[in-house]
C-alpha positions in Angstrom: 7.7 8.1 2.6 6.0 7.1 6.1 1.7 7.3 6.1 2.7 10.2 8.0 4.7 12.1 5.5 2.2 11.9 2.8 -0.4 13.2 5.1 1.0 16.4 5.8 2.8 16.2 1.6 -1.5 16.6 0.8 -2.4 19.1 3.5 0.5 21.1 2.1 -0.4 20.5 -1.4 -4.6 21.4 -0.9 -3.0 24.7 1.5 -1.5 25.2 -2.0 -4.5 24.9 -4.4 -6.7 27.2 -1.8 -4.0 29.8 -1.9 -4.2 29.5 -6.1 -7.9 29.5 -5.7 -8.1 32.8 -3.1 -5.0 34.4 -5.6 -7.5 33.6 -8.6 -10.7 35.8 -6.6 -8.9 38.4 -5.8 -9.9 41.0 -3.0 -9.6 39.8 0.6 -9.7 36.4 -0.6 -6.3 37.6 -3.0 -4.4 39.1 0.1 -4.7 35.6 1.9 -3.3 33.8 -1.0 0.3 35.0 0.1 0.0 33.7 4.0 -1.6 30.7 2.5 0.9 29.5 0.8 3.3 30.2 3.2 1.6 28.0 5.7 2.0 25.0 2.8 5.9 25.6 2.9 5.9 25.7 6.8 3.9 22.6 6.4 6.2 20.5 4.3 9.0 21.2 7.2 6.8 19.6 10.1 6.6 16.1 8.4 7.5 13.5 10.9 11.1 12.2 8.9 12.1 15.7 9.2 11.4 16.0 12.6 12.9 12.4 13.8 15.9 13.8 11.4 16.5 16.6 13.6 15.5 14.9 17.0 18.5 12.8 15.9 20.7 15.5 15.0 21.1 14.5 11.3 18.3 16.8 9.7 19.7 18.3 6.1 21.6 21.4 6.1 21.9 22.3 2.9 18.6 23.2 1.9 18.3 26.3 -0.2 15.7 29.3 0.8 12.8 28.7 -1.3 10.8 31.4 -3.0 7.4 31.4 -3.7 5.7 33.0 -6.5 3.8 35.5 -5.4 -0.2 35.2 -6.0 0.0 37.6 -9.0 2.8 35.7 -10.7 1.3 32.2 -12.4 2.1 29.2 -10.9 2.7 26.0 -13.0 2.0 23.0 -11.2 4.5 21.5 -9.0 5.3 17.7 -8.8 7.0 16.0 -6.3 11.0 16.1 -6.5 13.1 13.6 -4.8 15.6 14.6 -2.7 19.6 14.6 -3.9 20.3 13.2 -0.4 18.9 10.5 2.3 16.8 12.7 4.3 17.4 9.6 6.9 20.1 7.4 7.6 19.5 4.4 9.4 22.8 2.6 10.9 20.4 -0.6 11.3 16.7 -1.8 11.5 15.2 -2.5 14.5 12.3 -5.0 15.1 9.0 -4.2 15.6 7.7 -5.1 18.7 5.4 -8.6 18.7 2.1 -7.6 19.2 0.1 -9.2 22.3 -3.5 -11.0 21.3 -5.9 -9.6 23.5 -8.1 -11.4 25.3 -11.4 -9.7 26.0 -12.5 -12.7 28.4 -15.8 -14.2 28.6 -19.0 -11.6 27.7 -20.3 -10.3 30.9 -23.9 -11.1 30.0 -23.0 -14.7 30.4 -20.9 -13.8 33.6 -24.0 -12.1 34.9 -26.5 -15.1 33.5 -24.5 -17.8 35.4 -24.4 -15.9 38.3 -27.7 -15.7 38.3 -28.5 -19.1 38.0 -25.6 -20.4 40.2 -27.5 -18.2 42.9 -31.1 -19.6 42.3 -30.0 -23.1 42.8 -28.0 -22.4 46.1 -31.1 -20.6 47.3 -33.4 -23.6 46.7 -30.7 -26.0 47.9 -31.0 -23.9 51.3 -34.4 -23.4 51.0 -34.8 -27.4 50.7 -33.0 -28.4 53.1 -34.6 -25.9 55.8 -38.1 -28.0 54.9 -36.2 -31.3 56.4 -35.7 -29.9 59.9 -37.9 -27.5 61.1 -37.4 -25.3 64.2 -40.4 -26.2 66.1 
């Protein structure tokens, strides 16, 4: 699974625990239980391999409804099944782009600081030489 998958596998599963939480309280809380766990199935279907998958045409097609308990019915922890099929198949690899080093060039304090000095000392050179032949 992709850094991306297994974001959206623990937003799914924490949608999953606040649902059991907001079943568990009961009242308002309770009637949100059933949307929230509906959300965490949606969820699982927006990972990124699914939707490359279908962007590619070969997303699964066999996948069963699935039926969540409802928020009165006791829910036993779920662990992570593997699929009984490649959810992705890849004809061949392809290489990852070399990355460029960037160069940041020179800090621009300095830039500024040598610019600075580079125009004092033209100034004086000028200012020198205008002391060798006056305009009188």
């Amino acid at each position: 699974m992709s850094k991306g998958d297994l974001l959206v596998e623990r937003g799914a599963r924490r949608l999953e625990e606040l649902s059991r939480k907001a079943a568990a309280k009961g009242g308002f809380a309770g009637r949100l239980s059933d949307e929230l766990a509906e959300d965490a199935v949606f969820l699982r279907k927006l990972k990124p391999s699914l939707i490359k998958a279908r962007a590619k045409g070969k997303a699964p097609t066999n996948e069963a409804p699935v039926r969540e308990p409802k928020a009165t019915e006791p829910r036993a922890p779920t662990e992570p099944q593997a699929p009984s099929e490649p959810q992705i198949v890849r004809s061949r690899r392809q290489p990852k782009p070399k990355k460029r080093k960037r160069t940041r060039g020179p800090n621009p304090f300095l830039v500024a600081g040598v610019a600075l000095v580079a125009g004092i000392v033209v100034a004086k050179m000028i200012d020198w030489r205008g002391h060798a032949h006056p305009r009188d």
